[in-house]
C-alpha positions in Angstrom: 47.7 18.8 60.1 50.0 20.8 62.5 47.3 22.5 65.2 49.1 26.5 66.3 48.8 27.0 69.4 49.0 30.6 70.7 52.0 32.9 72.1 55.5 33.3 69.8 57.1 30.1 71.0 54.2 28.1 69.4 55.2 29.6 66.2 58.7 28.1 65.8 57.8 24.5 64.3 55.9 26.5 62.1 58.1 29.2 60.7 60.5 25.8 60.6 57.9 24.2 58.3 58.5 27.2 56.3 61.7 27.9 55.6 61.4 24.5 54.4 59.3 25.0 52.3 56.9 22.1 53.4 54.5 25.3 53.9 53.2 27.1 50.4 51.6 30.3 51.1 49.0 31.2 48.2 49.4 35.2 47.4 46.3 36.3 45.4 47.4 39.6 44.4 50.4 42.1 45.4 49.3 45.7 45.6 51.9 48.8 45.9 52.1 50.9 48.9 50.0 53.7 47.1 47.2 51.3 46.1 46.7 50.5 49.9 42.7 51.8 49.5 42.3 49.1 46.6 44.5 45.9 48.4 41.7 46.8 51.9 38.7 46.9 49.4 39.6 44.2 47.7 40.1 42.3 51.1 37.1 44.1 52.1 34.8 42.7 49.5 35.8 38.8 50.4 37.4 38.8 46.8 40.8 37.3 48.2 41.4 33.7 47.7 44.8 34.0 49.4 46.9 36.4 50.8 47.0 40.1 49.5 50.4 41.6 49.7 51.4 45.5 49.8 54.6 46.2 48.8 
């Protein structure tokens, strides 16, 4: 497991990872812009397993 460490510099080796792909980032649900109430309520509520996206 790769410990973050904090300030940008840390966050290289881990965008690396990334781009990669040896990184998969669950996204739960994608909202639009104009249902920005529902994507925080819906964070709100603990209902997110994974990352909520507004697009």
């Amino acid at each position: 497991m790769l410990a973050v460490k904090e300030g940008p510099s840390h966050f290289a080796p881990l965008a690396e990872l990334c781009a990669a792909g040896e990184v998969r980032i669950h996204i739960d649900r994608r909202f639009p812009l104009e249902e920005v109430p529902a994507a925080l309520a819906f964070v709100g509520a603990g209902r997110a397993l994974g990352k909520v996206v507004v697009t």
